[in-house]
N, C-alpha and C positions, 0 to 999 in steps of 0.2 A: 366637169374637168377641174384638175386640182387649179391649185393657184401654182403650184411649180411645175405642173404639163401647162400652161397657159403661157406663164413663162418664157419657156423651151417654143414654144409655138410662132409665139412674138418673133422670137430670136430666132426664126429658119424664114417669117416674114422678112425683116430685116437684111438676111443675108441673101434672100433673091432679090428684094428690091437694088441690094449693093452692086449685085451680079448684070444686072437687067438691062444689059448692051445692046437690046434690040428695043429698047425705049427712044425717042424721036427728042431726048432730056438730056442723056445721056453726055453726049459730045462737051451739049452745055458746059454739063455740070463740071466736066473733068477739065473741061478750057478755063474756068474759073475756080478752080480748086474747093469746089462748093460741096458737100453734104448731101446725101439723101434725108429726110425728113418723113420721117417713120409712123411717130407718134409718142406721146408720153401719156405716162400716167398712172393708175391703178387699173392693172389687167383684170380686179375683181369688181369693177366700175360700175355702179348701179347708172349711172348716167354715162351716156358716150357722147361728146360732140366732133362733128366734122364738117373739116371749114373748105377752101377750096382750092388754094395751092400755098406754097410754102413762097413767101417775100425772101428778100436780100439778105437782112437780118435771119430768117430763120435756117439759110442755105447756107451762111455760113458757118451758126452754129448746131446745127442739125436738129435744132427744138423747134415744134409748132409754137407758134404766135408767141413768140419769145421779144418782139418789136416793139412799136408803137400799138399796133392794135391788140396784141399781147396783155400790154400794160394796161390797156382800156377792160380787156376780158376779167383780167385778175381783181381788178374793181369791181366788177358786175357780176362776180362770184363771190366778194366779201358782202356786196351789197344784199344777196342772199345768205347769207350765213353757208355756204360752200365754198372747202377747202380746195383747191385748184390740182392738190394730191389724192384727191378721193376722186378726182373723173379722169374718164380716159378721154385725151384731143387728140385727133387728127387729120388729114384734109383727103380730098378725093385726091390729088396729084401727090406723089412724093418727092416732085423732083419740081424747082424754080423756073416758071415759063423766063421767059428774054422779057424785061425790060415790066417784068409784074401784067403783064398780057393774059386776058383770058386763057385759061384753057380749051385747048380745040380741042374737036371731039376724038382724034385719032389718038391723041396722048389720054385722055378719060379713058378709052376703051383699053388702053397697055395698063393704067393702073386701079382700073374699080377690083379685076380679082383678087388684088390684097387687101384693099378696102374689106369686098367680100368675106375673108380669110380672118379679117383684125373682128370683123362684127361678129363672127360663128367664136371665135375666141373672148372675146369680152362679155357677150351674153346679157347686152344690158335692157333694162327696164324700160330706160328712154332715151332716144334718140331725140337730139335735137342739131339740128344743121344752123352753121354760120353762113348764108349768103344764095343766093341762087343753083350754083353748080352742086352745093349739096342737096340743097332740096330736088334739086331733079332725080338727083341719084336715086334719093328716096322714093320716088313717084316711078321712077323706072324701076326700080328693082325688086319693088314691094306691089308693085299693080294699084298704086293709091292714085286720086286725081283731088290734090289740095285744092282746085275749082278757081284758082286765081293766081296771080304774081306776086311773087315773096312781097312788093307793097302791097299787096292787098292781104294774104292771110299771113302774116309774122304773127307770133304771137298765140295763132289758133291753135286747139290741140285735135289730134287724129290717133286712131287706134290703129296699126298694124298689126296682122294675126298673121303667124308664125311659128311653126310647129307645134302648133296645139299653147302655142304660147303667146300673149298680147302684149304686144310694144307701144310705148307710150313714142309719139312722134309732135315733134313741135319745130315749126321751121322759125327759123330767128334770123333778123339782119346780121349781115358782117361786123363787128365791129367798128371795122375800119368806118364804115356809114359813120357813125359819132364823133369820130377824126374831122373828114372832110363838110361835117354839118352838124354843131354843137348843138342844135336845136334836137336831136335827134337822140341825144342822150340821155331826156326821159322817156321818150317810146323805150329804148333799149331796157332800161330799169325797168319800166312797165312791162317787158314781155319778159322779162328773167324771172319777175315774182309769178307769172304764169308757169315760169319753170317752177319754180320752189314745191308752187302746189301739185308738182307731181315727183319731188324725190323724197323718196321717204328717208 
């Protein structure tokens, strides 16, 4: 797929996620004059991350991890020598649970098919999830069993086969983890240079 039908694809994503009134988000979103939150990035993305719903800051300006934990990401992709323009980020939810509340599973099920749709469009290398709800995605959607909780294998790498094609898969803590426990933000380092060694 070219990079301008990739493009054009993003952007029919986008406008059903806009449309998507039968989302349980929805009401939310429009009572708070908040944004859907789609994804950014480079459509031609050797690396994809996805995180797990979109905060305050991101719902009002309709950019993933554009906040606090944003700011923490954007470090921990200099600290790899990866430009923050060269990946594609997005989250399993497109739309701001009430009050930064997990996502239940009713609103995951209304938004993995764009998920679905963003990953057949971007076509990346590797897959690496920010937090638990993506990692599950992953182990749902691919038949993988990472064998542990995102504290136990962060970090790990996993091969996902894929139409005759293998996906580099890597579950990684939230960011936000390094926020609420400074202590945690050499693991974080520590599992990003785990990334490094699989983007080319």
């Amino acid at each position: 797929m070219s990079t301008e039908d990739k493009t054009e694809q993003m952007r029919k994503v986008k406008d059903d996620v806009v449309d998507l009134t039968e989302s349980p988000l929805y009401e939310y979103r429009q009572e708070n004059g908040y944004l859907p939150v789609i994804g950014e990035g480079n459509h031609d993305a050797d690396i994809m991350f996805i995180g797990e719903a979109p905060g305050k800051t991101e719902a009002e300006t309709g950019r993933p991890f554009c906040g606090a934990a944003g700011n923490l990401l954007n470090k921990l992709l200099s600290h790899i020598d990866l430009d923050r323009d060269s990946v594609y980020i997005t989250n399993v939810l497109k739309d701001r649970p009430p009050d930064n509340r997990d996502p239940k599973q009713k609103e995951i099920d209304v938004y993995v098919p764009f998920l679905r749709r963003q990953i057949r469009i971007i076509e990346p290398d590797v897959i690496a999830t920010l937090g638990r709800f993506g990692m599950e995605f992953v182990e749902d959607e691919f038949g993988i069993d990472c064998g542990g909780t995102i504290s136990q294998v962060h970090g790990d790498v996993f091969t996902i086969e894929e139409d005759d094609k293998e996906i580099t898969f890597i579950p990684l803590f939230h960011p936000a983890v390094g926020l609420y426990d400074g202590s945690q933000r050499d693991t974080l380092k520590e599992d990003f240079v785990v990334l490094q060694d699989h983007v080319s």
